[in-house]
N, C-alpha and C positions, 0 to 999 in steps of 0.2 A: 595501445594504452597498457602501460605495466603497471603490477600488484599497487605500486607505493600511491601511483594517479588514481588508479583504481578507488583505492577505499579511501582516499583525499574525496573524493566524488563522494563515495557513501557516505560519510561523514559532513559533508557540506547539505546533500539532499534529506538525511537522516535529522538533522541537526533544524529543518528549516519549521518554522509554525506554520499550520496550515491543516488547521479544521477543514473539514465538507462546508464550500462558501467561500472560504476565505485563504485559498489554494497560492496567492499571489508571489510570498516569498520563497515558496516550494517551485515554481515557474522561474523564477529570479535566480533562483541556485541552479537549477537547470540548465538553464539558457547557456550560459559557458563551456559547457562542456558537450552541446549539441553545436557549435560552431564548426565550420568546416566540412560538418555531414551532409549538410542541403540547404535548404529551403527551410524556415522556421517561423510560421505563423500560428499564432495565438487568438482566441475566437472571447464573445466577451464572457463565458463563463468560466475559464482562464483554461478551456482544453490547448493543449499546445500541441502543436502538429510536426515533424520533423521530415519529411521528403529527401530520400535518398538524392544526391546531386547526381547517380550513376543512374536512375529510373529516366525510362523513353517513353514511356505513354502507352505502348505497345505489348505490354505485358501482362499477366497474371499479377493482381494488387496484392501484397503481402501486410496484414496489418500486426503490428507487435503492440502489444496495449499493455498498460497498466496502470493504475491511480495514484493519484498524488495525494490523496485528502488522507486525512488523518483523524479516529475517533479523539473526539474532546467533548467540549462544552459549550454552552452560550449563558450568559449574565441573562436571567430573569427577570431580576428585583433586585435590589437596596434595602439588607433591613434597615431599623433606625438604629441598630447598636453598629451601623458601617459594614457589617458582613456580606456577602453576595450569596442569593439563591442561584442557583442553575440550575439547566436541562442538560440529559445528555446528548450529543452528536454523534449517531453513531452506536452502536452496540455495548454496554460495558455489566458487568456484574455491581451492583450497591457495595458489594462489603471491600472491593476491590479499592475503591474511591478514596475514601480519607486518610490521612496521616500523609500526603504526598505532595510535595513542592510542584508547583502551575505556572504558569506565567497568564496573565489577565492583559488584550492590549487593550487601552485606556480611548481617550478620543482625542487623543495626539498619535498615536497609532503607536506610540510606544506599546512593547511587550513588559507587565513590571512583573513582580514574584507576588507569591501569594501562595497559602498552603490548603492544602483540602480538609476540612474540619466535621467532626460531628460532636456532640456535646460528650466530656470526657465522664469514666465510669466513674470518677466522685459522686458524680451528681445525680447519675441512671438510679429509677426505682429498678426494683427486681427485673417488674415486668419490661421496663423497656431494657435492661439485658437481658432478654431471651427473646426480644421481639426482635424479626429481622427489619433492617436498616433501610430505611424510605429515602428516597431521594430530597422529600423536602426535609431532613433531617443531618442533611448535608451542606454544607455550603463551602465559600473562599474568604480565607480572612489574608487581606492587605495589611492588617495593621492599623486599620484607620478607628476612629472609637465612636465616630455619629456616621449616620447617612449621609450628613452636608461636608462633614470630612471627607468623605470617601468620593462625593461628585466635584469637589472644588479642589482638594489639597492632591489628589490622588487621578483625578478626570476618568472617574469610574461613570460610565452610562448602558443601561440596558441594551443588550441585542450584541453585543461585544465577542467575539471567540474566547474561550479559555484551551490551555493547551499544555501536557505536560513538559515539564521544567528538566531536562533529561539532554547528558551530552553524550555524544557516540562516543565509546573505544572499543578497542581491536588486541587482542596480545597474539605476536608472535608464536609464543609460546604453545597457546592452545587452539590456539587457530578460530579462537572466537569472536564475534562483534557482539557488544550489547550497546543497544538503546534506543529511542525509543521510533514509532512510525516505521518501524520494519516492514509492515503490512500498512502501504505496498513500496516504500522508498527505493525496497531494494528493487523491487520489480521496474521501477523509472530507470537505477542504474545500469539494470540488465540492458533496458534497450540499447541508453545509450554505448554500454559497452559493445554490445551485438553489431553497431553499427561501425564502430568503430573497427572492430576487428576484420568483417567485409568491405572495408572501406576500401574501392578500387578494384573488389575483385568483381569480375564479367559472370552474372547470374542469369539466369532464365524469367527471374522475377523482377516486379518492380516493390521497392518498400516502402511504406510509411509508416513514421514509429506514433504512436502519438499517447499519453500524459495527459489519462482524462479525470475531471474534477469529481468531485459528488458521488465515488461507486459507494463508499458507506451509510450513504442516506436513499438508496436504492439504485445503484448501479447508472446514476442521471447525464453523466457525462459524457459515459460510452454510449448510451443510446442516440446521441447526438454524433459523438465520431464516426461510429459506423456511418452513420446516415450522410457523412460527408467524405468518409475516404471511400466506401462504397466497397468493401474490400471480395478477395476470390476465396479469400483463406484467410484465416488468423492464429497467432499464438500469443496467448495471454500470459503473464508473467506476474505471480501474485507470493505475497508473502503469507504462507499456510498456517494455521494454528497444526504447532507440534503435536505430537499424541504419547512422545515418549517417557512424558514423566505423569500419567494419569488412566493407561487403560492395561489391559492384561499385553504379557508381549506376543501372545497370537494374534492380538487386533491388532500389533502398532503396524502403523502405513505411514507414519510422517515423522518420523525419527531426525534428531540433527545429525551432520556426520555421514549419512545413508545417501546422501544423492538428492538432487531435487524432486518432488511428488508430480504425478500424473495422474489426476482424478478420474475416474471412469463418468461419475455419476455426483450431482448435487441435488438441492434444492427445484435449481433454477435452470439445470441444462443435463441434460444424457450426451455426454462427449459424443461424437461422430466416433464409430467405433472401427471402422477403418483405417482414418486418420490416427485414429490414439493406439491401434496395434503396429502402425507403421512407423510411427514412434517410439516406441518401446521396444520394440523389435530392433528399430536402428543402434538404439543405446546399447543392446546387448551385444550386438554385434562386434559395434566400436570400441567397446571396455567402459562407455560412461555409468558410471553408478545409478540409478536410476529408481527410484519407489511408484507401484500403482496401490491408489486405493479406491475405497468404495465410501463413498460419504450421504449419511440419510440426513444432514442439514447444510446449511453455509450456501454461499453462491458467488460468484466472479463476476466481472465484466462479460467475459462469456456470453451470460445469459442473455444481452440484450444484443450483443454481435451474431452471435448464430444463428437469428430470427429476423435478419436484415433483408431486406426485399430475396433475393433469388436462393435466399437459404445458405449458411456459410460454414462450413467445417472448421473448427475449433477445439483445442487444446490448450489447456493449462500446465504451463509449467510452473510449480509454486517452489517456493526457497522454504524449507520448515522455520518455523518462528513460535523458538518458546514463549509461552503466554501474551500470544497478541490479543488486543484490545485492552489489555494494562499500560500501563506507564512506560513499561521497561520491556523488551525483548531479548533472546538470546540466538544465534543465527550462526553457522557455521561458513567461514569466508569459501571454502570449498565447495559445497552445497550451491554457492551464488554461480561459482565457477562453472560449476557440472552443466548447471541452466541455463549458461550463457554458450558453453561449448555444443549441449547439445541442438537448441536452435542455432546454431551457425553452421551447424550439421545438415540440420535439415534446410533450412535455405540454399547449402549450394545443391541440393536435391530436387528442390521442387521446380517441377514446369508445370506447364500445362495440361499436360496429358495425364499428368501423377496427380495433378489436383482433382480435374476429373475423374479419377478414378476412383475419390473419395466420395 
């Protein structure tokens, strides 16, 4: 798969709606470009599975994970002036929220536009500018000017996904992608690049990539993959919140530009520290660029794979991603590269004897 297919793919899977729930058209973009690799079943909470067509059954199970869902919204309420309340899906800041184009799907499953509102500073007393920004102080306005406008002329109904309104580009030039569900789009495209790239070559291991739904509403869909690919080992492939434009440069660990990140430590998992020095170790060795950091919050898929019946060794490889869980992302296309060359490094590596020894 060369450059130009390459981020044809990130821009397809980057580009797809698909809140935690409602993963469907993100599976749908997918699907294309996991053709040809294997075996591709899909389970009903839309995890999709990918089966190397070169695995025998007789080997070391290698699982490559990453999520498909994306932080958004869901429709609440209907005021009666037509506006929509929401919840958030997923993680996000309040002040982050309004002034920003959505797409709302309706009960035609259409996706329409809609913009993120809160009432503007004409009309704020003092007090509510200085008061921080409540979520019920937010809403989506379609355009529509009653509540029966908005469920008849519009097919606005509660429980609905909302989702930023946001298209991929890429320049040459600076070698950047922005837009939006970086975390973890890119991570879906890593696999399927990763798969691609070993496609045909004779390994020690067997692989399944699998495109799990729900990780931003608690990691729900890899708890479930694991529990079905059963795996010996895994690498997770996530799109990281950068650190490069908000802490001192002696803490940065997630720089764009630097290589993709190796977490030691989260939230929700203590890296297997054998596995993640023999990864890092390998990078060095090989010339891949490479970042470790130390993280006292945030969590991956990881967390519910490495806890999978007989205990599973696990590392994150994340792609830095300027300000994820916004609207917008900034990702360096070399970064995605690094992440994808150094898992394909490590797969023609691992047997069994090396996994055990983790």
């Amino acid at each position: 798969m060369d450059k130009k297919t390459t981020l044809e793919m990130i821009a397809a899977i980057s580009n797809a709606n698909g809140t935690s729930g409602f993963e469907d058209e993100v599976v749908a973009a997918i699907r294309p470009y996991a053709e040809g690799l294997g075996e591709i079943k899909e389970d009903r909470m839309r995890n999709l599975y990918i089966r190397r067509k070169e695995n025998n059954g007789k080997r070391p199970v290698v699982q490559l994970d990453a999520h498909s869902d994306e932080v958004g919204f869901m429709v609440q309420a209907i005021c009666p002036n037509g506006t929509l309340r929401i919840i958030q899906v997923g993680g996000w800041v309040n002040h982050n929220i309004p002034a920003h184009k959505v797409l709302v799907r309706n009960r035609f499953g259409e996706y329409i536009p809609g913009l993120t509102a809160s009432k503007p500073p004409h009309f704020m007393t003092e007090q509510e500018r200085k008061a921080p920004l409540d979520m019920k102080d937010i809403t989506v306005d379609v355009g529509a000017v009653s509540k029966e406008e908005a469920i008849e002329k519009f097919g606005i109904r509660i429980g609905e996904p909302v989702v930023p309104d946001v298209t991929f580009t890429y320049s040459e030039n600076t070698d950047l992608m922005v837009g939006k569900s970086f975390d973890c789009r890119l991570g879906c495209a890593a696999i399927l690049k990763t798969m691609h790239t070993l496609a045909g070559e004779d390994l020690n291991v067997d692989i399944v990539g699998a495109c799990a739904a729900q990780e931003e509403v608690g990691v729900r869909g890899a708890t479930v993959t694991a529990q079905v690919i059963k795996p010996d080992i895994a690498i997770v492939f996530e799109g990281c919140p950068a650190d490069d434009t908000c802490v001192e440069e002696y803490m940065v660990q997630t720089a764009i530009k630097r290589g993709p990140m190796l977490r030691h430590i989260d939230s929700r998992m203590i890296t297997n520290p054998r596995y993640q020095r023999y990864a890092l170790d390998l990078a060095e060795k090989l010339g891949i660029p490479v970042q470790d950091s130390v993280r006292s919050a945030g969590s991956t898929n990881g967390a519910a794979i490495h806890l999978t019946e007989k205990a599973v060794p696990v590392i994150v490889i994340g792609v830095p991603v300027r300000y994820a869980h916004t609207h917008y992302g900034i990702s360096a296309y070399a970064d995605f590269d690094n992440a994808v060359k150094l898992a394909c490094e490590i797969l023609k590596r691992l047997d069994e004897e090396q996994i055990m020894s983790f």
